[in-house]
N, C-alpha and C positions, 0 to 999 in steps of 0.2 A: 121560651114561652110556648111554641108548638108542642112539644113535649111534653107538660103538661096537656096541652091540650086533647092531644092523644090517651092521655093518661082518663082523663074525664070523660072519653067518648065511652072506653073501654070500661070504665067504673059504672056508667048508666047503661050499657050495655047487657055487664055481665047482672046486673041489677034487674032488668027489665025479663031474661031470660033466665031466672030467677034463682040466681048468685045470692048467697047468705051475706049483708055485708057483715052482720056480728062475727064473723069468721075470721076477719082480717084481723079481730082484737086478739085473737088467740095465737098470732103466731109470733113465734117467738125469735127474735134476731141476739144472734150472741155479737156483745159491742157495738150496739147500735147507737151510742153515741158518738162515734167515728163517723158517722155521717152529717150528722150536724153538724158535731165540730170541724167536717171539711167545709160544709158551705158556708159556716159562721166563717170563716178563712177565706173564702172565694168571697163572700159579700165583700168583707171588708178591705182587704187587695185592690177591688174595680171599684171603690168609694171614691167619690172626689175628695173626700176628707182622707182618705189613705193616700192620694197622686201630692195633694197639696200640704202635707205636715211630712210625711215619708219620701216620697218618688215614687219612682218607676224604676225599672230595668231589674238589675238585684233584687230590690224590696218587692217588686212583685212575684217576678218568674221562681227565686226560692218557696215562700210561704206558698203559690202556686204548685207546682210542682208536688208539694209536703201533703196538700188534699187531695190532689189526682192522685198521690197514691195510699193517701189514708182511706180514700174511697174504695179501691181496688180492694185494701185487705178488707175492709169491710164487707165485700161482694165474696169473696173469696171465703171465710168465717162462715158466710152463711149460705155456700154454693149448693147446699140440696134444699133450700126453699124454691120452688117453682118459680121459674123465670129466672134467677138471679143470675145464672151464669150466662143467657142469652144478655143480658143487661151487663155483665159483666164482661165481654165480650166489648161492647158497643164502646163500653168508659174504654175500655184497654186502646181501642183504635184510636179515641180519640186522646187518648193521654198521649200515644206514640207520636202521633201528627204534633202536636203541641209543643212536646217534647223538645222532638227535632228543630221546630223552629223557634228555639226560646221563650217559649211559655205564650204564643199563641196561635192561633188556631188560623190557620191558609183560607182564602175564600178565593173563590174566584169569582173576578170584574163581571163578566157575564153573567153567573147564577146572581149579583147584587144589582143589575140592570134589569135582568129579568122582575125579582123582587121589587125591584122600587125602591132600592135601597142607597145606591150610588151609582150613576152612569161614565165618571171616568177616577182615575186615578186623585186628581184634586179633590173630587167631592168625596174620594173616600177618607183622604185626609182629613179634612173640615171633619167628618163627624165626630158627636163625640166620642169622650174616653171609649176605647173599644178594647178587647181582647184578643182582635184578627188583626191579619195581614193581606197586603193582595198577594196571591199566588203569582209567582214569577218565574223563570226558565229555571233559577237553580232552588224554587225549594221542593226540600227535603219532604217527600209522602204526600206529595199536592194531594194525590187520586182520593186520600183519604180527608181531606179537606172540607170546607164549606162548598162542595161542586153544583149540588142540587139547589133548587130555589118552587118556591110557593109562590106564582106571579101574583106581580100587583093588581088588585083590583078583586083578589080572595083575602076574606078578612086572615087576617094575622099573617100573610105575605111575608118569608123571611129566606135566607138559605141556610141548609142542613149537609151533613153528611152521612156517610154510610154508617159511620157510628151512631149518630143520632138515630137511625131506625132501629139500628140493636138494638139500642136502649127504649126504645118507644115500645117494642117486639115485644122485648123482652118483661117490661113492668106491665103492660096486658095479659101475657101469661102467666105474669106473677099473679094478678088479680083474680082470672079466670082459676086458675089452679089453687088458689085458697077459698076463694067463695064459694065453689063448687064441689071443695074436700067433705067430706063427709065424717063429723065428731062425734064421739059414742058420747052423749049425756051421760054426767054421775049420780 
């Protein structure tokens, strides 16, 4: 959700300093429907209707996994659009963390305290369906993990990782670098 939200500072941003958005309709993504169909994949994965008729474990971490890197080729197809490969960067780190730890993503206890999100191990159980884990002595790429956190009491309060900036970075300068391109009218 921050990520977005990032996304929308940088969209009325580039708007206000007077970014064309008609711009954005011109540009052109070869297979950009590899990206939908990763998130239509990721929605439906973290569904309670996918835990409760499917499972978990296998039935996630595979179809998982299949969008992390349907996403990647997708970034990868379209790596001279502006920003994409800063964003493509971001997805990469966090696919690798993910990865590593079976299909989700490391937080650490601390950045979800800070958050307001969970203060010890039980409560991070209790929440719901999640896609993390707590960070622990053996996993694999903590560093690139959920380390960071948004304290509670700032609206959308959550933790992030090094990736997630890539990604935030990088679809700003996606934005900035096409509304600010310059198209010869026909």
């Amino acid at each position: 959700m921050i990520l977005l939200v990032f996304v929308a500072i940088g969209l009325i941003l580039a708007l206000i300093l007077g970014g064309r958005i008609e711009n954005l309709a011109r540009v052109h993504f070869r297979l950009g429907y590899l990206v939908l169909l990763a998130l239509a994949i990721q929605v439906m994965v973290f569904s309670p209707w996918w835990r409760r008729m499917v499972g978990t474990g296998f039935w996630v971490e595979v179809p998982y996994a299949l969008s992390l890197l349907l996403l990647l080729l997708a970034v990868w197809l379209n790596r001279r659009v502006p920003g994409l490969l800063l964003l493509g960067l971001g997805l990469f780190l966090n696919a690798a963390v993910i990865l590593a730890n079976g299909g989700r993503m490391p937080a650490s206890l601390e950045a979800l305290r800070m958050a307001g999100i969970a203060d010890s191990t039980q409560s991070f159980a209790a929440l719901p369906s999640t896609n993390s884990s707590l960070i622990g002595p053996d996993t694999p790429l903590w560093f690139l993990g959920d380390i960071f956190a948004i304290p509670k009491g700032i609206p959308l309060a959550n933790v992030f990782s090094i990736g997630d900036v890539f990604i935030a970075l990088g679809a700003i300068w996606f934005l900035f670098g096409v509304m600010f391109a310059h198209h010869q009218e026909s």
